[in-house]
C-alpha positions in Angstrom: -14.7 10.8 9.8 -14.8 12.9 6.8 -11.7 14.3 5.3 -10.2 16.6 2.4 -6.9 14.8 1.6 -7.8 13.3 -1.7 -8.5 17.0 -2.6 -5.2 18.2 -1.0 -3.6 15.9 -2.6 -5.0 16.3 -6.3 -4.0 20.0 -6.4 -0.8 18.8 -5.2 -0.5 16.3 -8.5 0.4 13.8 -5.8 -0.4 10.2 -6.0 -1.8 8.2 -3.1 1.6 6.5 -3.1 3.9 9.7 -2.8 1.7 11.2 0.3 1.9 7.8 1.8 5.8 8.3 1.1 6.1 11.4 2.7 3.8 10.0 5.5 6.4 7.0 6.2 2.7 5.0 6.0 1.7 2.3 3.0 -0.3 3.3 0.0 -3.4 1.1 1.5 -3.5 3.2 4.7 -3.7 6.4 2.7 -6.7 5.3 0.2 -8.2 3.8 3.9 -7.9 7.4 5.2 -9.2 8.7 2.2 -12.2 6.9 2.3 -13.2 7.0 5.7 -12.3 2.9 6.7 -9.9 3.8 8.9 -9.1 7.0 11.4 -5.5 8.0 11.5 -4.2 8.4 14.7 -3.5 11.6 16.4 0.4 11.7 15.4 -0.6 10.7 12.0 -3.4 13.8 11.7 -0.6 15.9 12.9 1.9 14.7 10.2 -0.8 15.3 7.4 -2.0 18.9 8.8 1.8 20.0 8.9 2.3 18.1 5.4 -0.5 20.3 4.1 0.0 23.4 5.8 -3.0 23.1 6.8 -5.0 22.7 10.5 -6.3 19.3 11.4 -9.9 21.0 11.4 -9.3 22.3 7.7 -8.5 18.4 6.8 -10.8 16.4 8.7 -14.8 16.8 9.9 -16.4 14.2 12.3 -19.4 12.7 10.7 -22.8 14.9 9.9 -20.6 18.0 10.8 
């Protein structure tokens, strides 16, 4: 799944460590997301699209969409 966090995040001035922070999730399961090894889970979509004011469709994109 492709997503726009590390974007988000950068205009932010946020390191991977302070979204993880705000996330309540580790540092390594934010540079995961960011690079497509892992899918968060549905709560976890939620928590970034409210986090970024932003719809989980804005954030994320399956594959070859």
């Amino acid at each position: 799944m492709n997503n726009h966090i590390r974007e988000l995040r950068g205009a932010l001035g946020w390191s991977q460590a302070e979204l993880a922070d705000r996330l309540s999730v580790s540092r390594q399961t934010v540079n995961a997301i960011e690079t497509g090894r892992y899918d968060p889970s549905l709560p976890l979509a939620f928590a970034i699209a409210r986090l970024f004011s932003r719809t989980i469709k804005e954030i994320f994109e399956e594959d070859g969409a």
